[in-house]
N, C-alpha and C positions, 0 to 999 in steps of 0.2 A: 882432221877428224870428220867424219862421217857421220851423221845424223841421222836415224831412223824411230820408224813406229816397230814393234817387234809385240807379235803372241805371244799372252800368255801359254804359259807352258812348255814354250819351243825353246832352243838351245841356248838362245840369246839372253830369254828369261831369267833360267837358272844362271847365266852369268854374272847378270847384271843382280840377283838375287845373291849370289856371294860376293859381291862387289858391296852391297848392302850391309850386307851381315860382319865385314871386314871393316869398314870405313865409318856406318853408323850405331851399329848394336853389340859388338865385341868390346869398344871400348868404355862403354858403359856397362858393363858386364850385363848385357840382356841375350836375349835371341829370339827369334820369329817362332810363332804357335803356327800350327797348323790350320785353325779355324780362321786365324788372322789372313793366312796367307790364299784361303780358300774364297775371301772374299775380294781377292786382287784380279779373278776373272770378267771383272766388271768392270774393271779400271783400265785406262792408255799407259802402255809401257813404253817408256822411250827412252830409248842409248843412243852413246857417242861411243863411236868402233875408228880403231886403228890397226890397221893390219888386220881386219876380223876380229879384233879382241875388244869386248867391252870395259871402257875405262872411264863410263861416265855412263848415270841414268837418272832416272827420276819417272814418278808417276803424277798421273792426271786424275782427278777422281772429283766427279760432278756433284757439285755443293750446292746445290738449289740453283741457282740463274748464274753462280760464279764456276771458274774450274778451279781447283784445290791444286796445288802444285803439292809434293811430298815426297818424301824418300830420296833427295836430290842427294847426287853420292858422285866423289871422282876420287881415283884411284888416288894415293897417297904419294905415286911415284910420277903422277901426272898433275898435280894441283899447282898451281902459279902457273899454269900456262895458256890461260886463257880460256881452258875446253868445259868449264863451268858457266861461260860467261856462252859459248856456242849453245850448249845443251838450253838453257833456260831461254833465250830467242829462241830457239825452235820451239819450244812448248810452249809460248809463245803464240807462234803462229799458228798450230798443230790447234791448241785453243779456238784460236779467232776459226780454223777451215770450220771447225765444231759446233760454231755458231756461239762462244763465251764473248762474253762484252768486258770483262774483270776477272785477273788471276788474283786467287788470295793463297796465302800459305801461312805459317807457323816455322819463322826463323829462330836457330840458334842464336843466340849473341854475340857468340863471335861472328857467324854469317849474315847478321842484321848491314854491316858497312857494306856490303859486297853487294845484298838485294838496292840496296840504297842506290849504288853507283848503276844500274840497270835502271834505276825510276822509280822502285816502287817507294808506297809511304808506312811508315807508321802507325798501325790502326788501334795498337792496345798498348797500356804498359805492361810489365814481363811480369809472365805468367810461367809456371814451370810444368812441360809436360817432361815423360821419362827419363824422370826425376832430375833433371836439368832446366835453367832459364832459356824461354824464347820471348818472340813479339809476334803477334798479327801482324801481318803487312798486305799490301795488296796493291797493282796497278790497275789502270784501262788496258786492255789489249785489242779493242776493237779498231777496225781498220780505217 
């Protein structure tokens, strides 16, 4: 898998934005607003491509001194294969080039073991956003 930074708005985008929509927000019965999604111009978009096809992304989004990891999404016909574990080391690093000392995020509960085995810690007890339990977590990522 391939790793990259990809524009907003560019083809990649819209990929990795129904990658999103299919893996994070359909099965909750939700879907993306348009004001929501007009503030992701400001955000680092980054996928993981195979063959050209996005089958793995997630966004970056600067939280005061930390970067926000979020929207971390891998295809259904690609998960257990490790390319979850590729995507979050690049943002990662992608992070530290950006100058973040600490990635924080907002894990599922079921994806809490996963960020675990990566490093990161436990920072809250479960709180429930879109309308599901998560946890704060967060590592160091500085170099």
């Amino acid at each position: 898998m391939e790793c990259r930074w990809v524009e907003f708005g560019s083809e990649a985008y819209f990929q990795a934005l129904a990658l999103r929509d299919e893996v994070l927000r359909k099965p909750l019965g939700l879907s993306f607003d348009p004001e929501s999604l007009a503030l992701e111009k400001h955000d680092t978009h980054l996928v993981g491509l195979v063959h050209g096809v996005v089958v793995a992304c997630c966004i970056l989004t600067a939280a005061g001194p930390d970067a926000k990891m979020r929207q971390v999404a891998v295809s259904f016909e690609k998960q257990g294969q490790k390319l979850g574990r590729s995507l979050v080391e690049f943002s990662e690093q992608k992070a530290r080039e950006m100058g973040f000392k600490r990635m924080v995020l907002h894990a599922r509960m079921g994806a809490v073991p996963f960020y675990q085995r990566l490093g990161y810690s436990i920072d809250s007890e479960e709180f429930i956003e879109v309308g599901i339990p998560h946890r704060s977590m967060s590592k160091l990522v500085e170099g």
